[in-house]
DSSP file (Angstrom, degrees, kcal/mol; ACC not computed):
  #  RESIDUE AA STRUCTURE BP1 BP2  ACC     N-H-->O    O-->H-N    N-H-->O    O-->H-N    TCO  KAPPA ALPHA  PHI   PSI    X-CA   Y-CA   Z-CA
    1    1 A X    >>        0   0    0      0, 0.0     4,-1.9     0, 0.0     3,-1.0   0.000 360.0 360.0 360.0 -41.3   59.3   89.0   54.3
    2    2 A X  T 34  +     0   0    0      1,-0.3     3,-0.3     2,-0.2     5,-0.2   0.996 360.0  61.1 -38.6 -80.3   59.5   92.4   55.8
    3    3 A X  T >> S+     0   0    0      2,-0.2     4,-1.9     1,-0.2     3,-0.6   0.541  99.8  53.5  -0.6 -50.6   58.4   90.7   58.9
    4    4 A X  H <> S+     0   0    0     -3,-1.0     4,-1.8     2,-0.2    -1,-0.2   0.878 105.3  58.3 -68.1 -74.5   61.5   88.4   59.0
    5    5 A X  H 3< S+     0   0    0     -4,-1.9    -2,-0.2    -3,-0.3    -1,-0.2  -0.070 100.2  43.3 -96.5  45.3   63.3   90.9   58.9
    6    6 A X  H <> S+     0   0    0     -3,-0.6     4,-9.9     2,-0.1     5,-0.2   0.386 115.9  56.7-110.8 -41.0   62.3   93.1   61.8
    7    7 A X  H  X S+     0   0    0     -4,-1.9     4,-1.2    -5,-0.2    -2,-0.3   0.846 110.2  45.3 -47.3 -35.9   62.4   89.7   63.8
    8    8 A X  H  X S+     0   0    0     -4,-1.8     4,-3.1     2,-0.2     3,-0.3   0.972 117.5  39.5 -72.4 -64.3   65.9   89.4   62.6
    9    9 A X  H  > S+     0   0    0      1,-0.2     4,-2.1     2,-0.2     5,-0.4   0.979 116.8  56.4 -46.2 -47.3   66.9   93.0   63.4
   10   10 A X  H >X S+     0   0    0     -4,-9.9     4,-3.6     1,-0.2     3,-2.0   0.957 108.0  44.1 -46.7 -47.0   64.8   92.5   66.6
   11   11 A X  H 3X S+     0   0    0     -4,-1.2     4,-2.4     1,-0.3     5,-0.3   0.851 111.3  55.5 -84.3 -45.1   66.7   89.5   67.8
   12   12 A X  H 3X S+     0   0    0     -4,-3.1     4,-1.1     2,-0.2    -1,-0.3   0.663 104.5  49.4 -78.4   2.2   69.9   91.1   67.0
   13   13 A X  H << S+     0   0    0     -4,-2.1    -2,-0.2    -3,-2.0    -1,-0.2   0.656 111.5  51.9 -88.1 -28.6   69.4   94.2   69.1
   14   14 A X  H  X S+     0   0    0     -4,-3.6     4,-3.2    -5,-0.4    -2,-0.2   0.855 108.9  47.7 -75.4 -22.2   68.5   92.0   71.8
   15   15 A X  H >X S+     0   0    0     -4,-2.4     4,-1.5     1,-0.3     3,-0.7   0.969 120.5  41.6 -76.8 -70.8   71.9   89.7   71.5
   16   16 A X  H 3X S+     0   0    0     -4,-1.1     4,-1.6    -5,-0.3    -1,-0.3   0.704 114.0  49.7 -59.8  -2.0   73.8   93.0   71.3
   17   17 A X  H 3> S+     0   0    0      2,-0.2     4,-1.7     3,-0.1    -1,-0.3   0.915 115.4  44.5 -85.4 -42.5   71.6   94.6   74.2
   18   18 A X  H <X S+     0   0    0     -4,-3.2     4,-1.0    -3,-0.7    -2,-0.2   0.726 110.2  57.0 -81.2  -7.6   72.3   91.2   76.4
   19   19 A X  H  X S+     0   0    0     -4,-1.5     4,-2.6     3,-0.1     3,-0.3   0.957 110.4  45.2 -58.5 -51.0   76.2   91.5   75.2
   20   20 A X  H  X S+     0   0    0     -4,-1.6     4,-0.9    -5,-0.2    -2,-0.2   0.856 113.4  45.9 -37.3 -42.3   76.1   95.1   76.9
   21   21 A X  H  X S+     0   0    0     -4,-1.7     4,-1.9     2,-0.2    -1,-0.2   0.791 109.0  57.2 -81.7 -27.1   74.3   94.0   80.2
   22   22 A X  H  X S+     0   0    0     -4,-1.0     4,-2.4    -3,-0.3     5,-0.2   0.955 115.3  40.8 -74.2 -49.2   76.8   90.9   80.4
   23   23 A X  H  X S+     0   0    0     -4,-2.6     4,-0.7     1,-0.2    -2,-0.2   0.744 115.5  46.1 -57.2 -22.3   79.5   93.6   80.4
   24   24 A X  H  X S+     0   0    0     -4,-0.9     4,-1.6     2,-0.2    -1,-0.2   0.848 108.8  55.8 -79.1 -41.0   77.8   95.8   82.5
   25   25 A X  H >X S+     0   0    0     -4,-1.9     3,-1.8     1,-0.2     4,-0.6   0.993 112.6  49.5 -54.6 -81.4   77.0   92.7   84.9
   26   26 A X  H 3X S+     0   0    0     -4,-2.4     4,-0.9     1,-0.3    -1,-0.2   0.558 106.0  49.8 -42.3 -27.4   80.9   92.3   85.0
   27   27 A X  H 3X S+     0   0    0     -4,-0.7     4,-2.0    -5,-0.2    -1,-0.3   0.733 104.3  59.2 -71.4 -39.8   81.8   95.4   85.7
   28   28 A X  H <X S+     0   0    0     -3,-1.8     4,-1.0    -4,-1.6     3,-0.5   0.933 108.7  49.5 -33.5 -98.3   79.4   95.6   88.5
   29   29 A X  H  < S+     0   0    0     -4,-0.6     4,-0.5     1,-0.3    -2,-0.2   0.292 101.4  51.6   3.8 -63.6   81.2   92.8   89.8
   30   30 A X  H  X S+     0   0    0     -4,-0.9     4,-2.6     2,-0.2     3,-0.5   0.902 119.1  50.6 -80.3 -55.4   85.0   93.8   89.7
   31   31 A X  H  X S+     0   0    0     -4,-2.0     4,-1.6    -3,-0.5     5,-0.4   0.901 107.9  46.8 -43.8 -57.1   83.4   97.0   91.6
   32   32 A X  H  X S+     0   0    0     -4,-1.0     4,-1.0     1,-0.2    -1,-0.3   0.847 114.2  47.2 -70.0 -29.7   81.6   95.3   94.0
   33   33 A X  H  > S+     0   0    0     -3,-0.5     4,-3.2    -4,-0.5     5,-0.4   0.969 111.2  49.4 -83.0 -37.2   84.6   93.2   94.8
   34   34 A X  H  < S+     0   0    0     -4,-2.6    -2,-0.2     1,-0.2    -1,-0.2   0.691 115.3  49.3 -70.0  -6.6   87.4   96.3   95.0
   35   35 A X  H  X S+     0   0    0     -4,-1.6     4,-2.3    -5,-0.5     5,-0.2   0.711 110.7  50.5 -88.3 -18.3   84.8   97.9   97.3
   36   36 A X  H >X S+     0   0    0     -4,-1.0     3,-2.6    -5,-0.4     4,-2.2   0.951 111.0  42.6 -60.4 -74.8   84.7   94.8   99.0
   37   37 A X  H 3X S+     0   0    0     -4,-3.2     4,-1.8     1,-0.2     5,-0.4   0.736 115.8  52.4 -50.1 -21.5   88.4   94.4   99.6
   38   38 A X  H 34 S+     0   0    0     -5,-0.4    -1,-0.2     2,-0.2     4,-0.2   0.789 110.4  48.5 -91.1 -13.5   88.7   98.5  100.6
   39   39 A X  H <X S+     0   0    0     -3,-2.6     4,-1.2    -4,-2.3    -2,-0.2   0.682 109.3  50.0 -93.1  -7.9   86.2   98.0  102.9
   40   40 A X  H  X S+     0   0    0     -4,-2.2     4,-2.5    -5,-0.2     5,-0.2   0.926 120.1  40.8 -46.9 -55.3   88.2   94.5  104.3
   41   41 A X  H  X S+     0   0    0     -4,-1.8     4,-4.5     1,-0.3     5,-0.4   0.954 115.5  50.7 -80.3 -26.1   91.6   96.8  104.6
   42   42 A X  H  > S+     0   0    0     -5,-0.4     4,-3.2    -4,-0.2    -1,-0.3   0.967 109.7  47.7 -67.1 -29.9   89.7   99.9  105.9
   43   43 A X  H  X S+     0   0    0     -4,-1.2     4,-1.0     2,-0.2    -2,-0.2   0.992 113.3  51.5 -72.1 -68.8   88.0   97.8  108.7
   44   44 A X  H  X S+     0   0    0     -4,-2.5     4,-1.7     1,-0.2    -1,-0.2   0.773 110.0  46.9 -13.8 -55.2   91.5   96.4  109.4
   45   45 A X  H  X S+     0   0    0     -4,-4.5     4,-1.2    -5,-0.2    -1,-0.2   0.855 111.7  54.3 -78.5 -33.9   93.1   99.9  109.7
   46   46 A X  H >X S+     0   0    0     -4,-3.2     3,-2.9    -5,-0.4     4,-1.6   0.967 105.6  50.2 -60.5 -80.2   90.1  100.8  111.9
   47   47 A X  H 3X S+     0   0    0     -4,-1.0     4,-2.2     1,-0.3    -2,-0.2   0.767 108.0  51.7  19.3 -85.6   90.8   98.0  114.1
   48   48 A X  H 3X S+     0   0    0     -4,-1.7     4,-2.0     1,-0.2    -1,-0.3   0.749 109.6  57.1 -60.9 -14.2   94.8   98.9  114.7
   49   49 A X  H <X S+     0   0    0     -3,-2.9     4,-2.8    -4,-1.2    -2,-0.2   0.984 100.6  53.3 -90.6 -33.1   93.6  102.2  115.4
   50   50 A X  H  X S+     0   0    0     -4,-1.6     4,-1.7     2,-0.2    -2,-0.2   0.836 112.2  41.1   2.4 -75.3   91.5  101.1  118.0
   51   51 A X  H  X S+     0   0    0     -4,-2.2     4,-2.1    -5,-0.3    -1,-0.2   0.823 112.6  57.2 -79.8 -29.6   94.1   99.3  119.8
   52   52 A X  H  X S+     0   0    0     -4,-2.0     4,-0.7     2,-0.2    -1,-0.2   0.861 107.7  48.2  -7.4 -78.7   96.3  102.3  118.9
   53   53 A X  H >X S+     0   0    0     -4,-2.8     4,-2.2     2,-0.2     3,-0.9   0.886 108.6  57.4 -22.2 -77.4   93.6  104.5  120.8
   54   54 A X  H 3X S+     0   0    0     -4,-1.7     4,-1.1     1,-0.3     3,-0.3   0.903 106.0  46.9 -37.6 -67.5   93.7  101.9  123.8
   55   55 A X  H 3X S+     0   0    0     -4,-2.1     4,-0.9     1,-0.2    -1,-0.3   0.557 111.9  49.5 -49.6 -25.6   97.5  102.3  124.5
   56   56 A X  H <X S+     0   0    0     -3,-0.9     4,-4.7    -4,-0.7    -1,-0.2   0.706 106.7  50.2 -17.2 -67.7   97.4  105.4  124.4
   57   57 A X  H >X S+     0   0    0     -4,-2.2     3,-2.8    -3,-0.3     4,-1.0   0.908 120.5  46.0 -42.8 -85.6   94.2  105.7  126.9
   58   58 A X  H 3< S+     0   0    0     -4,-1.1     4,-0.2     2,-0.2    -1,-0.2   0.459 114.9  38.3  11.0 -80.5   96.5  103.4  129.0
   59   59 A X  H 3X S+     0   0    0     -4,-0.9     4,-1.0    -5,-0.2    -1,-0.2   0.807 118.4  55.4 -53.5 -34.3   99.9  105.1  128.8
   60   60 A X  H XX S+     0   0    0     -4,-4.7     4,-3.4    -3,-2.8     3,-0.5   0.999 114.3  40.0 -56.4 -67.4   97.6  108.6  129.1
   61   61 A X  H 3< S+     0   0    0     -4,-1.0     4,-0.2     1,-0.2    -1,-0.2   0.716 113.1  54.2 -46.9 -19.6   96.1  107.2  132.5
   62   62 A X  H 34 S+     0   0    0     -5,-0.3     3,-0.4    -4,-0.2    -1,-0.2   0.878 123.3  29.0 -81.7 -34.4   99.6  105.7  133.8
   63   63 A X  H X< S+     0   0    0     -4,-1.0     3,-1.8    -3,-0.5    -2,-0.2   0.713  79.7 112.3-100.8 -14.0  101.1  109.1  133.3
   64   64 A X  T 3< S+     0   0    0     -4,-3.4    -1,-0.2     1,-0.3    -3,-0.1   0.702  96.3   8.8 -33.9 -39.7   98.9  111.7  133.7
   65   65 A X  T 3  S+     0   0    0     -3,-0.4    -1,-0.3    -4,-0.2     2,-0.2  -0.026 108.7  89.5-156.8  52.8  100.0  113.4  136.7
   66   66 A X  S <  S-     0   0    0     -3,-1.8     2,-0.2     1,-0.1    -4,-0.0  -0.703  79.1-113.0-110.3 167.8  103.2  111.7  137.4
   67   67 A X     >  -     0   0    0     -2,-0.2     4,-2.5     1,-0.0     5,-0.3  -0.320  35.7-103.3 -87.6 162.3  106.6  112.9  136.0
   68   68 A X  T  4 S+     0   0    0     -2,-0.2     4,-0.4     1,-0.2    -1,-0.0   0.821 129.6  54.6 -70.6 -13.2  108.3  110.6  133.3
   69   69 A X  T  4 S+     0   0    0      2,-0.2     5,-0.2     3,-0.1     4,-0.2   0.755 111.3  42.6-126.2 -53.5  110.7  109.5  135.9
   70   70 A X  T >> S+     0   0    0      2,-0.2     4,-2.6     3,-0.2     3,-1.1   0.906 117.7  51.0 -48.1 -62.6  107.3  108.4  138.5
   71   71 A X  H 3X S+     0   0    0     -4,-2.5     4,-1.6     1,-0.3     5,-0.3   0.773 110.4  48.5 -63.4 -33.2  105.8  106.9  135.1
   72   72 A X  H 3> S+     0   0    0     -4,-0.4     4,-0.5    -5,-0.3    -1,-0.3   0.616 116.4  41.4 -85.0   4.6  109.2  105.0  134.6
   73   73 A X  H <> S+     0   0    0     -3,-1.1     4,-3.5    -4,-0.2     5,-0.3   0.746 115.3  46.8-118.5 -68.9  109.1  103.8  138.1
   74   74 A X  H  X S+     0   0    0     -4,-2.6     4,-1.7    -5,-0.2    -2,-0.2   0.925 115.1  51.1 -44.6 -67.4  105.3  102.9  138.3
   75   75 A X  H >X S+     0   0    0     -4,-1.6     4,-1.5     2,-0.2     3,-0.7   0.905 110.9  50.5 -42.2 -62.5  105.9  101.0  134.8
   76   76 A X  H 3X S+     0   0    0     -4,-0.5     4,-2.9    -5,-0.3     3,-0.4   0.985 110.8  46.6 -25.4 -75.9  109.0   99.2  136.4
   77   77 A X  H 3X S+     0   0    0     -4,-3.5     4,-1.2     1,-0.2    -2,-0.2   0.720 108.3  54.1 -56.9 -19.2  107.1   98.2  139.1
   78   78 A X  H <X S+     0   0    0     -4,-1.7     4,-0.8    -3,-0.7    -1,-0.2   0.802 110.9  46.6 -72.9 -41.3  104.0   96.9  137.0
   79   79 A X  H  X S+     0   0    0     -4,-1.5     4,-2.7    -3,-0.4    -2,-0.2   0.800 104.3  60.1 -89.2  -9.0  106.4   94.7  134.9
   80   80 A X  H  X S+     0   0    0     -4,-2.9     4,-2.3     2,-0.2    -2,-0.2   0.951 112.3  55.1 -56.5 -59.4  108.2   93.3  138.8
   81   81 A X  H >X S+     0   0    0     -4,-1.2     3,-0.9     1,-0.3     4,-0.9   0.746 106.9  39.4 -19.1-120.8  104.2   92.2  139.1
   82   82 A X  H 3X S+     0   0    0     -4,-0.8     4,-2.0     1,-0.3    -1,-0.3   0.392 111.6  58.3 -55.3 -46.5  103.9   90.5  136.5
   83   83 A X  H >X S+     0   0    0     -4,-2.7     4,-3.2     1,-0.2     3,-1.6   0.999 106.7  48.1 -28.3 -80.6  107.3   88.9  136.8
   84   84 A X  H <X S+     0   0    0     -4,-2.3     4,-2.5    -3,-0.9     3,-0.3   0.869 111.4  55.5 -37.8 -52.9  106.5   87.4  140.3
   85   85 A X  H 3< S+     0   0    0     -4,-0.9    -1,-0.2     1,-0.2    -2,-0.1   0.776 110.0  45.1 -21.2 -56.6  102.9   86.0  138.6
   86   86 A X  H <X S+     0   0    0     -4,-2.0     4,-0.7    -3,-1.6    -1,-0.2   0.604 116.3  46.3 -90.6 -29.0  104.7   84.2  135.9
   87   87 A X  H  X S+     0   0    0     -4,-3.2     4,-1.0    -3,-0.3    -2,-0.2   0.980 111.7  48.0 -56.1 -51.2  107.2   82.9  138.4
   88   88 A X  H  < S+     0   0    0     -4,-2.5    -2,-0.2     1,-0.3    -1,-0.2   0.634 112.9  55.7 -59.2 -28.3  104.6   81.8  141.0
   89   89 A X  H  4 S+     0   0    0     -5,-0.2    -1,-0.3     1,-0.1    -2,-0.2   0.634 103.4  51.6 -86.0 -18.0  102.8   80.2  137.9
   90   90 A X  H  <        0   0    0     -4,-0.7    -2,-0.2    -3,-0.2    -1,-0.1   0.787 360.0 360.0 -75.0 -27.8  105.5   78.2  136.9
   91   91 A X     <        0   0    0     -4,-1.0    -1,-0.2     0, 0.0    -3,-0.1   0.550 360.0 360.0 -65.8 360.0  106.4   76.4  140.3
């Protein structure tokens, strides 16, 4: 009878050990999925800074050792380019 009942105690330490480990499991989970999603938005924000970076380089290179007035003239003239392109591709 004794017996019985350690197999009973046993069997109920394991249900409440595999309740723990299903909670533990789940919790896992919801972690592993807000790390997921923070490393989604972080990659994202890395990304815009990137291009951030680039437009910068860009603007740095356009202007570097022109005046703003040179840089507004040079800029002018880059988007008169680009006009004429888009005309000349439209005909």
């Amino acid at each position: 009878m004794q017996s019985l009942d350690n197999l009973s105690q046993n069997v109920h330490l394991l249900l409440d050990r595999y309740a723990a480990l299903q909670q533990e499991n789940e919790a896992l989970r919801e972690d592993v999925e807000r790390q997921r999603q923070e490393l989604i938005r972080t990659h994202s924000e890395l990304l815009q800074i990137q291009q951030q970076n680039r437009r910068l380089a860009t603007a740095n290179a356009l202007t570097a050792t022109e005046t703003s007035e040179e840089a507004t003239k040079r800029i002018n003239a880059l988007i008169a380019q680009v006009d004429r392109a888009i005309a000349v591709l439209k005909k």
